[in-house]
VOGU-3710 file (C-alpha; in Angstrom, 3 decimals, decimal comma):
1> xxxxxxxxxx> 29,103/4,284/2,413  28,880/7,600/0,103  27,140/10,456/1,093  23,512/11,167/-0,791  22,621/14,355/-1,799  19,352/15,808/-1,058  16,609/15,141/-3,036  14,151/18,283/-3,358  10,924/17,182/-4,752  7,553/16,892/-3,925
11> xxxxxxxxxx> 4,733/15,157/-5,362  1,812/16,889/-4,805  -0,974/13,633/-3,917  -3,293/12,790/-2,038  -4,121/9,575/0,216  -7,123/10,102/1,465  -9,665/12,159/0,558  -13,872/13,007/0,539  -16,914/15,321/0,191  -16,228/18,173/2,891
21> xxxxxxxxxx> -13,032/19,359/2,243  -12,228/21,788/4,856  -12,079/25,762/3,150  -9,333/26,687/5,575  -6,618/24,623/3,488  -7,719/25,719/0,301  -10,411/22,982/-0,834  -13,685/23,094/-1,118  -17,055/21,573/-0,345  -18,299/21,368/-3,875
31> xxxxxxxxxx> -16,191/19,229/-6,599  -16,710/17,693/-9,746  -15,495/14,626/-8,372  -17,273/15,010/-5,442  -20,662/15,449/-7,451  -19,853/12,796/-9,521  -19,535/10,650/-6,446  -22,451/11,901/-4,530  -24,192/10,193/-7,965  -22,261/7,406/-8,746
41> xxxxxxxxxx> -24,077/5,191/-6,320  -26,884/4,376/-8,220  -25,292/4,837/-11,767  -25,210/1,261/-13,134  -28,982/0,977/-12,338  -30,081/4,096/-13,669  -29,738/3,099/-17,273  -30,649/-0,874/-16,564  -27,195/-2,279/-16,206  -26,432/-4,343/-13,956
51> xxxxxxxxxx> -23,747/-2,843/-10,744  -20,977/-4,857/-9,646  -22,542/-6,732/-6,410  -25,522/-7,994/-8,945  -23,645/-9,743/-11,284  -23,260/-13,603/-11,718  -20,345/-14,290/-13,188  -20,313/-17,535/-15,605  -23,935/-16,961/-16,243  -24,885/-13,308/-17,000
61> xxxxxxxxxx> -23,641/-12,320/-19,982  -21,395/-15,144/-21,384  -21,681/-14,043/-24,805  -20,551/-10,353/-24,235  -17,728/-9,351/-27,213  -15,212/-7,093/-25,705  -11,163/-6,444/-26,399  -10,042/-5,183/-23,218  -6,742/-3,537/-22,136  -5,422/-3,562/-19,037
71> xxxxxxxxxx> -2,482/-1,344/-17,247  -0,655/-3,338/-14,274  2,230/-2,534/-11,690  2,558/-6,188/-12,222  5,523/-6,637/-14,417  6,640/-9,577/-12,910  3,012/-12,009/-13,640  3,039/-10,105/-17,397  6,689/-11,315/-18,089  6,315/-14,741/-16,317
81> xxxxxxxxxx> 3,139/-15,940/-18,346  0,768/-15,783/-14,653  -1,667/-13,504/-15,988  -1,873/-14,956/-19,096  -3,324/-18,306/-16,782  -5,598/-16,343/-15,561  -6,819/-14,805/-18,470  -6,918/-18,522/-20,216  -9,183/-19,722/-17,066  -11,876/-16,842/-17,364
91> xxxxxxxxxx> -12,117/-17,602/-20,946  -13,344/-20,629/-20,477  -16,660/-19,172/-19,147  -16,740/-15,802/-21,797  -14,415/-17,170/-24,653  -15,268/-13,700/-26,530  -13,629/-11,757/-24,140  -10,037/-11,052/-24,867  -7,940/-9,138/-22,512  -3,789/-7,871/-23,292
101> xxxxxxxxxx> -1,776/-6,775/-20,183  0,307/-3,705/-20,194  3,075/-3,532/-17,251  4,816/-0,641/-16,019  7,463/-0,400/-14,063  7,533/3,507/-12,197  3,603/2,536/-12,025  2,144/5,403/-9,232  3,768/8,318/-11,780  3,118/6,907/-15,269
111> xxxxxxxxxx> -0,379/5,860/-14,854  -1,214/9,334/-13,139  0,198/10,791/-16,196  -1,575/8,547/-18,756  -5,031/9,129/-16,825  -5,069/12,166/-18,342  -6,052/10,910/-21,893  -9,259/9,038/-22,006  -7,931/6,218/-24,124  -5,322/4,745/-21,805
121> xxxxxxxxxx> -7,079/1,832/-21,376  -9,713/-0,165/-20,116  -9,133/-1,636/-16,516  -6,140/-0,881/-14,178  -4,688/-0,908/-11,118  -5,911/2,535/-9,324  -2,961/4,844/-8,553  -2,511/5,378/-4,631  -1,893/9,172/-5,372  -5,312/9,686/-6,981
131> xxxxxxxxxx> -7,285/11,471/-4,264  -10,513/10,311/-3,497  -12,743/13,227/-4,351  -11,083/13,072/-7,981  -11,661/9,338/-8,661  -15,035/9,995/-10,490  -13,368/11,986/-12,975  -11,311/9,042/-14,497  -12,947/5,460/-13,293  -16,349/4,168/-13,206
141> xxxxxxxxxx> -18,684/3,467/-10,605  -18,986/0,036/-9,664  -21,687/-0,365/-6,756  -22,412/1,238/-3,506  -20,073/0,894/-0,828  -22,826/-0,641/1,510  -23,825/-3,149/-1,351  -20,312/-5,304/-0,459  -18,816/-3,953/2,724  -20,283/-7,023/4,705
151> xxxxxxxxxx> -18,745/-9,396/2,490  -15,552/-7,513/1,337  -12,604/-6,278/3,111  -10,987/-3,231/2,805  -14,068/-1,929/0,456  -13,745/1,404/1,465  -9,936/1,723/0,271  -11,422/3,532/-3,262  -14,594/4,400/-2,471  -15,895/8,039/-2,064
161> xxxxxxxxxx> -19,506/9,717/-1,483  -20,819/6,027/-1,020  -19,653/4,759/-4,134  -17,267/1,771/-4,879  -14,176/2,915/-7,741  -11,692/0,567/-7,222  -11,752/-3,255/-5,910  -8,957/-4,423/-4,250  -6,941/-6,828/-5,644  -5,196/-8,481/-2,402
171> xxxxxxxxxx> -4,340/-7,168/1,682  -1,603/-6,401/2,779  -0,549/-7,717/6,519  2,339/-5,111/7,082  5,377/-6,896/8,222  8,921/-7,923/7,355  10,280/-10,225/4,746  13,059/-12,073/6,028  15,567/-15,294/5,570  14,880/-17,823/7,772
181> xxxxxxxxxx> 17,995/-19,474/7,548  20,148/-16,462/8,125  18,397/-15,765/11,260  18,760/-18,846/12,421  22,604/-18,952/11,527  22,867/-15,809/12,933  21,571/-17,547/16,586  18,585/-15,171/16,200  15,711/-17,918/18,132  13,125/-15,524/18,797
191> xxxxxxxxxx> 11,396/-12,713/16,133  11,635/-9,782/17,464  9,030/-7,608/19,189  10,438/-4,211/19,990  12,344/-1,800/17,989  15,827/-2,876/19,424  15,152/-6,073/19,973  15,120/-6,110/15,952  17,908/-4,063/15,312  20,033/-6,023/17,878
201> xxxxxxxxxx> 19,433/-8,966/15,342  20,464/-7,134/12,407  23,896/-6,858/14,321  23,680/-10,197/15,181  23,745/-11,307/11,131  26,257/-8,169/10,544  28,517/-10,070/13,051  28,169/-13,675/11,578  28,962/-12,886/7,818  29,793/-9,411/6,873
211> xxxxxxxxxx> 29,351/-10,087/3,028  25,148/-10,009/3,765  23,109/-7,412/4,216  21,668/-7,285/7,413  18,374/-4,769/6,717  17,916/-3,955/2,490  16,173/-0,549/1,677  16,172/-0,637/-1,652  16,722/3,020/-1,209  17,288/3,943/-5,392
221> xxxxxxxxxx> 13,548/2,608/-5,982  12,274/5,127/-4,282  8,512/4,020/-4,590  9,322/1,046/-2,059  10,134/3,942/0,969  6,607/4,733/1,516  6,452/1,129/2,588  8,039/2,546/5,810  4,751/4,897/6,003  2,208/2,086/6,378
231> xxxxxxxxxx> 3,816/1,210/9,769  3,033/3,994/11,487  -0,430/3,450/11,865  -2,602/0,642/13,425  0,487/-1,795/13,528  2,931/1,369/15,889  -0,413/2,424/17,996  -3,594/-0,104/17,672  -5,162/2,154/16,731  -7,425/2,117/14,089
241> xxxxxxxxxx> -8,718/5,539/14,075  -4,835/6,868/14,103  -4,054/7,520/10,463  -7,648/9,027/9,325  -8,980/10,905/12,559  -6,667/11,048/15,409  -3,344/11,731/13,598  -4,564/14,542/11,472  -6,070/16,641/15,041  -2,893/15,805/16,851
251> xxxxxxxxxx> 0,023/17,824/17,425  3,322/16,619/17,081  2,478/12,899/16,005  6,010/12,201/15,262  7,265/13,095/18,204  9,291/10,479/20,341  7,469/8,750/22,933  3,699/10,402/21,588  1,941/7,447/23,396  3,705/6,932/26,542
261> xxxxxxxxxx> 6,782/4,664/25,400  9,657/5,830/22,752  9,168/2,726/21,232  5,804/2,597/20,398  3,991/5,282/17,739  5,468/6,450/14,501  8,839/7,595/15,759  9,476/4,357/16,457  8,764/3,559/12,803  11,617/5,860/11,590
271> xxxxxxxxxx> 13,914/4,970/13,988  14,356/1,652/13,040  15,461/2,641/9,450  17,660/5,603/10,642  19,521/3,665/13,145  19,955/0,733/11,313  21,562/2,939/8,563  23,832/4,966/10,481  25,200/1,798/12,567  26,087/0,291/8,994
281> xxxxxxxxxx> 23,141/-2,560/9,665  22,109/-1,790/5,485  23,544/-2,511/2,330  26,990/-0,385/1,385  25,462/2,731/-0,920  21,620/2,623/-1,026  21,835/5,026/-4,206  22,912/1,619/-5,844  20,014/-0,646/-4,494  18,232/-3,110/-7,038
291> xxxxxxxxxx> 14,787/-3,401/-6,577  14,834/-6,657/-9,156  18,268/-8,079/-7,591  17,279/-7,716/-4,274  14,550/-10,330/-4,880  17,152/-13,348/-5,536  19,603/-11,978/-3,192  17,164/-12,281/-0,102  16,447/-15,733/-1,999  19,678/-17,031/-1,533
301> xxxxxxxxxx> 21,086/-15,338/1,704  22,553/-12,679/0,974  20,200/-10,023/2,308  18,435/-10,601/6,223  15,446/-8,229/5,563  13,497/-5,991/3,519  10,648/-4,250/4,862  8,212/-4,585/2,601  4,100/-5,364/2,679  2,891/-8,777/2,526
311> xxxxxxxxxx> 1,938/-8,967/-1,476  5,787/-9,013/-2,080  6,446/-12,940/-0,107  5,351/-14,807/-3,002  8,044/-12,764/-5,624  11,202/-13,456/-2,917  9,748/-17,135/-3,076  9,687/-17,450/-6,610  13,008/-15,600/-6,919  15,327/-18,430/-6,460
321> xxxxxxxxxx> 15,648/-22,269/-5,072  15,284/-21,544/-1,425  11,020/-20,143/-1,242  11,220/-22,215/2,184  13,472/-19,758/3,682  11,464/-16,623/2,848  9,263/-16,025/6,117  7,255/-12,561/7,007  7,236/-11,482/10,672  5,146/-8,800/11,821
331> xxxxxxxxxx> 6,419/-5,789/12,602  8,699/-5,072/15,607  6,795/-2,718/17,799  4,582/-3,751/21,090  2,010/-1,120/21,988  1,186/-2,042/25,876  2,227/-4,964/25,966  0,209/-6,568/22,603  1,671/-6,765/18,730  -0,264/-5,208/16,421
341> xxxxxxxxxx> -0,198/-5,513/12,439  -1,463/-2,934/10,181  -3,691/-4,488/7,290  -5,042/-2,590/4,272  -5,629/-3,059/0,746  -3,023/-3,482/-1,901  -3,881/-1,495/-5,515  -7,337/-1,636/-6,101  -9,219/-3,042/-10,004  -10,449/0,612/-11,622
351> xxxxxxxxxx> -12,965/0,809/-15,077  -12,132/3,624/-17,297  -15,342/5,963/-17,156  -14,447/6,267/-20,637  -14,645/3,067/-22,199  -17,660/1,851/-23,773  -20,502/0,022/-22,061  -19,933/-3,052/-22,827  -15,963/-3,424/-22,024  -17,052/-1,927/-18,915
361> xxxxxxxxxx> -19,505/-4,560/-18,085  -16,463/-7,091/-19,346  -14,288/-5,471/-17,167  -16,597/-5,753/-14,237  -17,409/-9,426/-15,302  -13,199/-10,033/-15,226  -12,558/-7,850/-12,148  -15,195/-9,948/-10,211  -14,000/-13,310/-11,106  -10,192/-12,663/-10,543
371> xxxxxxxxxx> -11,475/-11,340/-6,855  -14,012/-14,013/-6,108  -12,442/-17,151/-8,080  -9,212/-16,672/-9,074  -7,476/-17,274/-5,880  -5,271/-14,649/-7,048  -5,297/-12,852/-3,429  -4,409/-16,347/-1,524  -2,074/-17,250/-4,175  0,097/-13,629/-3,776
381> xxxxxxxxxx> 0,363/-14,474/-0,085  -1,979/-11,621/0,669  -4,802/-11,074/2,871  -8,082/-12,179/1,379  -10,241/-9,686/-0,173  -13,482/-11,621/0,383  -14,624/-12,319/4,043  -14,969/-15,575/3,677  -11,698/-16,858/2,169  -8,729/-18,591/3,427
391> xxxxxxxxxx> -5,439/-16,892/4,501  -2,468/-18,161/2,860  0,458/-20,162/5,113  2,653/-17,284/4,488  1,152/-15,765/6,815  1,145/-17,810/9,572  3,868/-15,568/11,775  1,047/-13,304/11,984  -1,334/-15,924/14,237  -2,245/-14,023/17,544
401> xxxxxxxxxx> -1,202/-10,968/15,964  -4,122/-8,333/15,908  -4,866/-6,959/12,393  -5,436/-3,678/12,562  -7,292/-1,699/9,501  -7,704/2,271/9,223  -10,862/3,394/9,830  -12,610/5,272/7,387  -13,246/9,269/8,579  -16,687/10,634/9,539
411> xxxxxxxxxx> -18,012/12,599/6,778  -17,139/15,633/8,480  -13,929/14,824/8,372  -13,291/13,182/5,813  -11,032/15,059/3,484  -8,943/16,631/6,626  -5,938/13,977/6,182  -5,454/14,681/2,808  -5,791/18,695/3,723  -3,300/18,265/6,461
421> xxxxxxxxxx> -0,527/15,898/4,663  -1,169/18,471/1,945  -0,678/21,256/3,744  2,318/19,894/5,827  3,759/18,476/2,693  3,889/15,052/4,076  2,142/12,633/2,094  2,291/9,600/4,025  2,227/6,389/1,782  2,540/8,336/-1,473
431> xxxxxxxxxx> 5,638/10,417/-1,644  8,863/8,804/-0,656  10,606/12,142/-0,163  10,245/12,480/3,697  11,598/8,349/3,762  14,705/9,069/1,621  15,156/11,884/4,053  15,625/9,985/7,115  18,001/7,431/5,409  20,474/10,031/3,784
441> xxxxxxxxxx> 20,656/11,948/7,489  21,652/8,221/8,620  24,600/7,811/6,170  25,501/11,938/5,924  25,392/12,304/9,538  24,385/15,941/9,317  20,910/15,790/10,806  19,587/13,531/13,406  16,388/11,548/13,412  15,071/14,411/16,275
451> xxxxxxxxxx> 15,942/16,900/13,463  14,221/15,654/11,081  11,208/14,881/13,228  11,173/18,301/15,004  10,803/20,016/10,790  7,806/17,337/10,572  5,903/17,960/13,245  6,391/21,852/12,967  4,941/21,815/9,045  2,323/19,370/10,829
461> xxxxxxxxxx> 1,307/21,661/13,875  1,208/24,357/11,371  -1,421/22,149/9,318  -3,383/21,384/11,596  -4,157/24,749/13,106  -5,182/25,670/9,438  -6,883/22,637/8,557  -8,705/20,557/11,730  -11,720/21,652/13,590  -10,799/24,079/16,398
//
């Protein structure tokens, strides 16, 4: 295993964000994006169109004209002809509605670059490192927030000021991806539940056949490291208000044993992945990880694991002849004595504010059938957007598990996450910098996981003291 050498770079993003931002980090209380959202609400009404939640699709507006482009992380259901179905089936109800996919592959980086021209498009998947008080500025208002929150989940995930931006597309249950068959081979009869329990089993499959990899990080990605972020919140504390209210007042959240137990919280998170690679439980060099190999590899037993969300089952299924061996666990971490899962929405459907009225009403038209009718959600393995719809099989691990989903900040608080992870320069679930950190200290050996947290929680403290209510 080669040594890595230190990646210095920082994306400057946001994850969450809102109306007050709080003057002591630097933002500010009045926006354009934030007046734009404090607006946006009742926008579609104002000049008689209709807003998201009102439309019928198959019977307003069937004869609508409208080429439509739209920009997708979703290289895989471009290249394979999926979307295309989909696009064939909603045709059937507006056949003058055409719509051409565009994938990219580095999608959070080159879509926030390519927002910056109005004509990149039509609809697209929202970038996760698009703060929320700057949404109005490139995508259109669909509805008010409280016009589908009853019957949609996760419909705060791109919403600001009361407005809707961005409709999710799938959930995410966040859990592990692994090879049923190697487990099993490897005498591994029970999923884990605790941190060591877990890593115990990745020496277990080290032990029966050195040639696979135990735990995959598909380290040279990069963007699939923030995965590791999403654990740290409901699914390491059950606690829903961790992430957007109690994490951003607390002091030292990364410390070891923050909520009684060392494994339980976030630390327990990053100790998984730092322990696994410094006992050689991962693939050789991670600088040589490939994201689109790994997916056949884990197919056909030749990787254990791969931490990843729940919208990536279905592509390990379809990589190979073996989809009956691809199973998702949840997450190996028991807080007092119960399992939690963390749950949130997966990239969210955006309008371009920029494109003209009526591809935005197509757009609507299209993102509202592919959420409502398409099965698309159910057929990704995900967690369904819409209240009332089925969860898929793939999911079935996850029975007696408690889903756990962030809550949304009080409005008086609502932009202090952002200003802390900002501040801090940790920013969870957008920047894989922090991640990448934890796995080269595990194959350099020159820092230890305490290290590393003790330099996170000091830029933290230091955060919060200039950024959360004293």
């Amino acid at each position: 295993m080669r040594k890595i050498n230190r990646r210095n770079f920082l994306k400057v993003t946001g994850v969450l964000a809102a109306a007050s931002a709080l003057a002591a980090c630097g933002g500010s209380s009045t926006s354009t994006a934030g007046s734009t959202g404090s607006t946006a609400g009742s926008a579609a009404s104002a000049d008689g169109a209709k807003a998201y939640n009102e439309l019928t699709v198959g019977t307003d507006n069937t004869d609508l004209k409208a080429d439509l482009k739209f920009v997708s992380h979703r290289t895989d259901l471009i290249e394979d002809g999926t979307f295309d179905g989909y696009v064939a089936a909603f045709q059937k109800l507006y056949p003058n509605i055409t719509i051409k996919y565009e994938g990219i592959t580095d999608y959070a980086n080159d879509m926030t670059t390519r927002l910056t021209s109005n004509d990149w498009g039509d609809l697209c998947m929202i970038p996760t490192n698009i703060p929320l008080t700057e949404l109005g500025d490139y995508f259109e208002p669909l509805c008010a927030l409280s016009d589908i929150e009853n019957e949609y989940n996760f419909a705060s995930n791109r919403a600001y000021n009361g407005s809707v931006y961005g409709i999710p597309s799938t959930g995410n249950a966040q859990g592990i991806i692994y090879n049923k068959k190697v487990f099993e081979a490897a005498g591994i009869t029970t999923l884990p539940k605790t941190p060591d329990e877990f890593l115990d089993d990745l020496q277990k499959i080290k032990d029966y056949d050195p040639s696979i990899d135990p735990l995959y990080t598909n380290y040279a990605a990069g963007w699939t490291m923030t995965a590791w972020d999403a654990y740290t919140s409901g699914g390491a504390t059950g606690d829903p208000n961790w992430m957007n209210i109690t994490m951003p007042q607390t002091k030292d959240p990364f410390q070891k044993g923050i909520l009684g137990a060392d494994d339980m919280g976030p630390y327990a998170v990053y100790y998984i992945l730092y322990e696994a690679v410094k006992r050689g439980l991962t693939e050789a060099d991670p600088t040589t990880t490939d994201w689109e190999g790994s997916k056949p590899r884990i197919n056909n037993g030749q990787i254990g694991a791969m931490v990843l969300g729940s919208w990536a089952i279905v592509q390990m299924q379809a990589a190979g002849d073996h989809a009956d061996d691809i199973g998702y666990m949840p997450f190996p971490i028991t807080v007092k004595g119960t399992q939690y899962a963390s749950a949130g929405a997966d990239y969210c459907y955006g309008v371009n504010k920029n494109t003209t009225d009526d591809k935005k009403l197509a757009a609507m038209l299209y993102i509202k059938w592919l959420t409502e009718s398409s099965n698309f959600a159910y057929d990704q393995g995900g967690v369904p957007v819409l209240k009332s719809q089925e969860y898929p099989d793939t999911l079935k691990a996850f029975d007696g598990i408690d889903l756990v989903e962030d809550a949304p900040a009080p409005a008086e608080l609502a932009d202090l996450a952002t200003e802390v992870q900002q501040e801090a320069e940790l920013m969870l679930n957008a920047d894989q910098t922090h991640v990448m950190r934890v796995v080269e200290a595990g194959i350099n050996g020159d820092e230890t996981l305490d290290d590393i947290v003790a330099d996170w929680n000091a830029a933290w403290d230091a955060a919060v003291d200039a950024c959360a209510p004293q």
